[in-house]
TIKOLPA-286161 format. One record per residue: x, y, z of N, C-alpha, C in turn; residue number from 1. Coordinates in nm, 3 decimals, decimal comma. Example, Ala and Ser with C-alpha at 12.3 -4.5 7.8 and 13.67 -1.06 7.14 Angstrom:
# TIKOLPA-286161
REC;n.x;n.y;n.z;ca.x;ca.y;ca.z;c.x;c.y;c.z;num
REC;1,319;-0,569;0,780;1,230;-0,450;0,780;1,320;-0,330;0,780;1
REC;1,285;-0,225;0,708;1,367;-0,106;0,714;1,290;0,003;0,787;2
//
This chain:
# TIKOLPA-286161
REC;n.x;n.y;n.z;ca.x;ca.y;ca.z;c.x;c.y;c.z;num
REC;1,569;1,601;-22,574;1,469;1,672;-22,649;1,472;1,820;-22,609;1
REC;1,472;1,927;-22,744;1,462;2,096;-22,656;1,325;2,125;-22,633;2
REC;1,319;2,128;-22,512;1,120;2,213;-22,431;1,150;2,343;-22,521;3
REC;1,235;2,398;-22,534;1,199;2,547;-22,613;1,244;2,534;-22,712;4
REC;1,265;2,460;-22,802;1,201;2,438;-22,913;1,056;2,450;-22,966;5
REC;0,981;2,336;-22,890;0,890;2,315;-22,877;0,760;2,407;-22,830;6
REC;0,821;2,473;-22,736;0,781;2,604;-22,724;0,739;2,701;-22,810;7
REC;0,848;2,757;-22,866;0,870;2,819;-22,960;0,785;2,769;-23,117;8
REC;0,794;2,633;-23,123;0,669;2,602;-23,214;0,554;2,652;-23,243;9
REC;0,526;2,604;-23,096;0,355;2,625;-22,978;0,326;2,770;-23,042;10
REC;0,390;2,863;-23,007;0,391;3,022;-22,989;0,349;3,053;-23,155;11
REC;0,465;3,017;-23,281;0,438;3,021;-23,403;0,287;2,981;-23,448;12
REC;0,283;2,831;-23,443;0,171;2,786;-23,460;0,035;2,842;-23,390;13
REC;0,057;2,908;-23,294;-0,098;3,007;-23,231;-0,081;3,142;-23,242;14
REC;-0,012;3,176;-23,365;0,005;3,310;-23,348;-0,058;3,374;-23,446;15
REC;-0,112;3,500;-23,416;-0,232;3,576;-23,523;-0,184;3,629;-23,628;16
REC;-0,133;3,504;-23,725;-0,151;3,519;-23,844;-0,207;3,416;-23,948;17
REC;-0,210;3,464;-24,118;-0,269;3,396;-24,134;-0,198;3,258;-24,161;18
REC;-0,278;3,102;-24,166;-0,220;3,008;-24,134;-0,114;2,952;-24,237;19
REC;-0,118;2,992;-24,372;-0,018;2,948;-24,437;0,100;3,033;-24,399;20
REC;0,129;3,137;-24,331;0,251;3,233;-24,286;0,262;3,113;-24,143;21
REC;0,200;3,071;-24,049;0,216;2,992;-23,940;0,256;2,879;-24,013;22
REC;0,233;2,828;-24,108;0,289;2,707;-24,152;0,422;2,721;-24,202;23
REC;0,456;2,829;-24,303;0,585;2,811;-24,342;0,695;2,895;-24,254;24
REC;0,592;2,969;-24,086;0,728;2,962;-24,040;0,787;2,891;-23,914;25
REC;0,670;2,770;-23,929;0,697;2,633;-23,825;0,831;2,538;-23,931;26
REC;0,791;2,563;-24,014;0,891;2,463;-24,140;0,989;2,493;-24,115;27
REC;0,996;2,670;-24,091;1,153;2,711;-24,146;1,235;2,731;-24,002;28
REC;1,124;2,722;-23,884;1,179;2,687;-23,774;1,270;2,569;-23,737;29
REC;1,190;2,419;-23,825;1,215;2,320;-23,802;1,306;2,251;-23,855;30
REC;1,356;2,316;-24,009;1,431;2,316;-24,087;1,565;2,345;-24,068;31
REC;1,564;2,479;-23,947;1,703;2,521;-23,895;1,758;2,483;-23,772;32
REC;1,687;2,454;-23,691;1,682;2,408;-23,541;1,701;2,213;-23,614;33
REC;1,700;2,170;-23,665;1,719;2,028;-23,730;1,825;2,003;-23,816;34
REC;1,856;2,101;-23,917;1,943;2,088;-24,027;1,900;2,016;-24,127;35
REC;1,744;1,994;-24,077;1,705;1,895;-24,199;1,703;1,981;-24,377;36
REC;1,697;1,940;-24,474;1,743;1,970;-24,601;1,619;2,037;-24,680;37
REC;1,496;1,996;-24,626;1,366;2,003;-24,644;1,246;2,006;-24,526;38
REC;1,143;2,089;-24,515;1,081;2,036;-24,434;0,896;2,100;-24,498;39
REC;0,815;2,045;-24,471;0,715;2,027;-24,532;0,578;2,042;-24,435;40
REC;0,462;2,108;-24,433;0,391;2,095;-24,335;0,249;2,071;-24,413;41
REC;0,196;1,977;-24,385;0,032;1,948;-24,465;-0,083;1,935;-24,415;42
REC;-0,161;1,941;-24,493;-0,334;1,938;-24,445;-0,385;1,819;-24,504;43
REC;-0,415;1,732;-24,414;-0,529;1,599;-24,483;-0,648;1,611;-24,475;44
REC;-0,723;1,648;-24,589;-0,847;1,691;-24,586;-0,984;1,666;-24,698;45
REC;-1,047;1,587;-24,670;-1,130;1,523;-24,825;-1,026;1,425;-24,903;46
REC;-0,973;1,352;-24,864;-0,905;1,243;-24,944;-0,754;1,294;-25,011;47
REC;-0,730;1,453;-24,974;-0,637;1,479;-25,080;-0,479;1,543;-24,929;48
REC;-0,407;1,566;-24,959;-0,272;1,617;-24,906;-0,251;1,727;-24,959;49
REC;-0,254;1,841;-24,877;-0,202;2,023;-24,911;-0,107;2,043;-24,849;50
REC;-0,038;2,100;-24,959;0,105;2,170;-24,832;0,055;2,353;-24,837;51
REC;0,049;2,313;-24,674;0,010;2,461;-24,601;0,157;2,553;-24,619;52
REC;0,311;2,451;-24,586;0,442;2,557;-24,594;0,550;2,448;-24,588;53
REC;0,613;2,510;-24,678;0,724;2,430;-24,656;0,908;2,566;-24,649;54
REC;1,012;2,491;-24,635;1,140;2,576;-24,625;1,214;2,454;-24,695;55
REC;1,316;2,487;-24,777;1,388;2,426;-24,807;1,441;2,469;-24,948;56
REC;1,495;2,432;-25,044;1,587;2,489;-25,161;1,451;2,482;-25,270;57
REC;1,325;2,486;-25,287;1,257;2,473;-25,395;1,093;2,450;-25,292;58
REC;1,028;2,520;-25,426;0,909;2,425;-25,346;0,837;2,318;-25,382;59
REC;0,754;2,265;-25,314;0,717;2,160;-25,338;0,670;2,047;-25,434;60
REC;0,730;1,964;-25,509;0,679;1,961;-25,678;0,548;1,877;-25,653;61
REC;0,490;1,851;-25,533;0,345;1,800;-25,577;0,299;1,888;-25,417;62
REC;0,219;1,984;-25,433;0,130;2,089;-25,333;0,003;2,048;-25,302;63
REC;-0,038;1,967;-25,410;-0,175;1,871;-25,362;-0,208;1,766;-25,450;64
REC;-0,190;1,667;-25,370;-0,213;1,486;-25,444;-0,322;1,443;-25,342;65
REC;-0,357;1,342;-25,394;-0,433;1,205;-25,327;-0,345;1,186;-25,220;66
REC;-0,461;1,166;-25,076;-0,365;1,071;-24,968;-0,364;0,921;-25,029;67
REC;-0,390;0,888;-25,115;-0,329;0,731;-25,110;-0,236;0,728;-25,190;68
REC;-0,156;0,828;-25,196;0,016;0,833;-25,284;0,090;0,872;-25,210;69
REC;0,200;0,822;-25,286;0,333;0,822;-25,190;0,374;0,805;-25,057;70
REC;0,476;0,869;-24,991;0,510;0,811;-24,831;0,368;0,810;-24,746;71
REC;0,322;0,914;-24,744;0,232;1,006;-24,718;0,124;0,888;-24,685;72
REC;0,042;0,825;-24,799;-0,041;0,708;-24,778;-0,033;0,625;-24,683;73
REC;0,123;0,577;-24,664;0,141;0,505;-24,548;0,118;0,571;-24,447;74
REC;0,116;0,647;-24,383;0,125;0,748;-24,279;-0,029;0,795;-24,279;75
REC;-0,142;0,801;-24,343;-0,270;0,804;-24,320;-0,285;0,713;-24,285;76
REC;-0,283;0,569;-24,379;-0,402;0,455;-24,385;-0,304;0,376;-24,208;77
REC;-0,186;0,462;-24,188;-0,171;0,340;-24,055;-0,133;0,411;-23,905;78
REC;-0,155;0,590;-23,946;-0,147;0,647;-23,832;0,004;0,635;-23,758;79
REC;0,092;0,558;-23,889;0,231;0,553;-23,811;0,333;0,685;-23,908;80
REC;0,450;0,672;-23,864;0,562;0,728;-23,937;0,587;0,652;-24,057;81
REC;0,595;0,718;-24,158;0,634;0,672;-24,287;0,781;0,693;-24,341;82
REC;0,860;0,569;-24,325;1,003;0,644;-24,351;1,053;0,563;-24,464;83
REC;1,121;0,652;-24,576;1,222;0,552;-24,674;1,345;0,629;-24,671;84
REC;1,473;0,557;-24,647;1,580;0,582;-24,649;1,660;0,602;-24,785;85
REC;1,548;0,602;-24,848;1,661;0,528;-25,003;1,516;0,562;-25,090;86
REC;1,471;0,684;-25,128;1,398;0,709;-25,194;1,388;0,655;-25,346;87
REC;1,497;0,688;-25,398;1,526;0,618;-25,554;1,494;0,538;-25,542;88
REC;1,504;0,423;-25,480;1,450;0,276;-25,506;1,321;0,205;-25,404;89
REC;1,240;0,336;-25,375;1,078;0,339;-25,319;1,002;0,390;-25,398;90
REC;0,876;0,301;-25,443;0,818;0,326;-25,568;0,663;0,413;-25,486;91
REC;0,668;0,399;-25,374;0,616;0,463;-25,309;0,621;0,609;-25,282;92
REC;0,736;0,661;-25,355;0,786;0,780;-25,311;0,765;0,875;-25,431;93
REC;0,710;1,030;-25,416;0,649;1,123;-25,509;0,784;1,205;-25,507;94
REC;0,836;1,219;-25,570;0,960;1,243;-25,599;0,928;1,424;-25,625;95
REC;1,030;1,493;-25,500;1,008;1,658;-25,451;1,090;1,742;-25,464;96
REC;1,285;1,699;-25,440;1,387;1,743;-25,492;1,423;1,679;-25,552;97
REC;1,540;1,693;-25,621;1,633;1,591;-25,774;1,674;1,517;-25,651;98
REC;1,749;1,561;-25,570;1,870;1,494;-25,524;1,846;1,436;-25,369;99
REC;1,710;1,403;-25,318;1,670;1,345;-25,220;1,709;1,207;-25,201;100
REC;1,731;1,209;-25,074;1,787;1,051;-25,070;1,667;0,958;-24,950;101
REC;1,631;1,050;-24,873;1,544;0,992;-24,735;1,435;1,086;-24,706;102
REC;1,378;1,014;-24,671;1,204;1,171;-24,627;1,151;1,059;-24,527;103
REC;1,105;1,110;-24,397;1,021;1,100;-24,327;0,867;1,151;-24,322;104
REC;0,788;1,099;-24,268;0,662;1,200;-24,284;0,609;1,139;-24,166;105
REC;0,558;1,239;-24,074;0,520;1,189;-23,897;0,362;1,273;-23,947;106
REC;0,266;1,179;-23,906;0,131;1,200;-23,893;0,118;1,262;-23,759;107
REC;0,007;1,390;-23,779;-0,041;1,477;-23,694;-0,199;1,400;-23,687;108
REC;-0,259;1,317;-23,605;-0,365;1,262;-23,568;-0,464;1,340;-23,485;109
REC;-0,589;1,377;-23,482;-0,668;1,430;-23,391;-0,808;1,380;-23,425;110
REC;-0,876;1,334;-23,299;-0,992;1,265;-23,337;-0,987;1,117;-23,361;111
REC;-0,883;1,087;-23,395;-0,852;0,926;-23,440;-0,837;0,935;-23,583;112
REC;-0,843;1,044;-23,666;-0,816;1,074;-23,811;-0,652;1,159;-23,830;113
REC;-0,604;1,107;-23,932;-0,506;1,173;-23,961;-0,537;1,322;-24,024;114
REC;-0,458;1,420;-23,979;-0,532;1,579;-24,037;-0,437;1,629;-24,094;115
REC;-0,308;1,590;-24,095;-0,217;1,652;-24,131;-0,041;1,596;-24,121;116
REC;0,079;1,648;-24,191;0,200;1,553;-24,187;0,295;1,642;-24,193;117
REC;0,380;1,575;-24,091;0,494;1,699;-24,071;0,611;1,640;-24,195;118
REC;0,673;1,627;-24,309;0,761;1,618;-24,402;0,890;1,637;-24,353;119
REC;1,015;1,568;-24,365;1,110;1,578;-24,342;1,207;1,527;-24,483;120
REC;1,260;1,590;-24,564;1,407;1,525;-24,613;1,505;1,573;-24,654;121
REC;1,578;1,446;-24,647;1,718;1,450;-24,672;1,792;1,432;-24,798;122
REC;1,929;1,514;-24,801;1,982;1,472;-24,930;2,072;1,348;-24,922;123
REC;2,090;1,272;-24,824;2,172;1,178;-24,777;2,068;1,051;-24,768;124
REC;2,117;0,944;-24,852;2,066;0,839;-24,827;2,100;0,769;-24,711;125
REC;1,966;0,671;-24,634;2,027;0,640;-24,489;1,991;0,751;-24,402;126
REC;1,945;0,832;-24,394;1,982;0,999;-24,254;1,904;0,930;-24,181;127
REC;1,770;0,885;-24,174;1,667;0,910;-24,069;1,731;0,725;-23,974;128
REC;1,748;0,851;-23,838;1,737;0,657;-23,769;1,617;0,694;-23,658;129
REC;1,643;0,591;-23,580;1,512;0,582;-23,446;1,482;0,710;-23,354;130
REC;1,634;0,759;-23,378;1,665;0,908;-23,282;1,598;0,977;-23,355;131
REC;1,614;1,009;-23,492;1,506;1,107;-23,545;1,409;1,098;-23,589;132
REC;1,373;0,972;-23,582;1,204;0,976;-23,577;1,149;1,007;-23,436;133
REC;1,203;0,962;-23,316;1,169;0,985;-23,195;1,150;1,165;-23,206;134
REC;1,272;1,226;-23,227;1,266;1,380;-23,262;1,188;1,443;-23,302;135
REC;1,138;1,426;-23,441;1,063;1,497;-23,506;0,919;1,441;-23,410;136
REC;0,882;1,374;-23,371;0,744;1,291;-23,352;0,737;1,336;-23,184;137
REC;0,840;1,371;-23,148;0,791;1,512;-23,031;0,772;1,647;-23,026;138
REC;0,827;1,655;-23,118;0,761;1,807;-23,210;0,616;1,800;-23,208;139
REC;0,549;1,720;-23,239;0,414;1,717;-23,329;0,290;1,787;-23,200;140
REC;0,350;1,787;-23,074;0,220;1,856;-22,948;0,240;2,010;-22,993;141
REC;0,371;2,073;-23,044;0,410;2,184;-23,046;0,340;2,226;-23,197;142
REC;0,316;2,143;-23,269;0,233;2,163;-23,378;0,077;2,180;-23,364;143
REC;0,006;2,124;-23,309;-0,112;2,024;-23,304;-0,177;2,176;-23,341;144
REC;-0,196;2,274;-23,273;-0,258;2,383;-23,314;-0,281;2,468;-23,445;145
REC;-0,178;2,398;-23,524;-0,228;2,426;-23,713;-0,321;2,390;-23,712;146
REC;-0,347;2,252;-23,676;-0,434;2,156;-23,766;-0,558;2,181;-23,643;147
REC;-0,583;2,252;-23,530;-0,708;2,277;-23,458;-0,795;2,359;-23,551;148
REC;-0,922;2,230;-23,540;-1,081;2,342;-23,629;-1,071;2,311;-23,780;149
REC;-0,961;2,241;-23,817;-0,928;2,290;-23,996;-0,986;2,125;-24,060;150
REC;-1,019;2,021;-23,965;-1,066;1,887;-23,988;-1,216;1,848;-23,995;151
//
């Protein structure tokens, strides 16, 4: 795991600006330091999912839905990681680029409520294994300070 990575998160995420600039430049941190294809940062708040920032080739084709849609739902109602490898054939899945094949989404928890979701995907069907969920889901202390006060 990189500590300065993580670091370097920490620093973004508490830094005096305003929070959608801290959000999309934790994404685009996470996006390059990962190689991930996409990366996505959200607010769970009154029943609905906001994307505070995202980095990746487009933005986001749904910026605010219901938490009880898509990956995302799973990842509120169970406080776990929500992963589909094979998006096309998850009916669960809110479809964000054309050509996505896998998305992760790691819940940011505080309080015992979900507040927020770190987004991950891929254009490769199959990408996410145990290693990168372990990955991304140690990131999330280096985050936690978006989502302080905003719940």
């Amino acid at each position: 795991m990189d500590d300065s990575l993580l670091a370097r998160l920490d620093k973004l995420a508490t830094a005096a600006e305003p929070r959608t600039a801290q959000a999309r430049a934790v994404a685009d941190l996470i996006r390059v330091a990962t190689s991930a294809r996409w990366v996505g940062i959200y607010r769970v708040a009154d029943g609905m999912v906001i994307n505070e920032g995202w980095s990746g080739p487009a933005a986001p084709a749904h910026p605010v839905f219901p938490a009880t849609q898509g990956l995302t739902s799973h990842a509120v109602r169970t406080r776990a990681v929500a992963l589909s490898n094979d998006v096309a054939n998850d009916p669960r899945y809110l479809a964000n680029q054309e050509d996505s094949g896998s998305e992760l989404i790691v819940p940011v928890v505080a309080d015992g409520e979900v507040v927020g979701t770190l987004d991950i995907e891929s254009a490769a069907v199959g990408a996410f294994t145990g290693t990168d969920i372990a990955r991304y889901e140690y990131l999330i202390p280096g985050l936690r300070a978006l989502w302080a006060g905003v719940h």
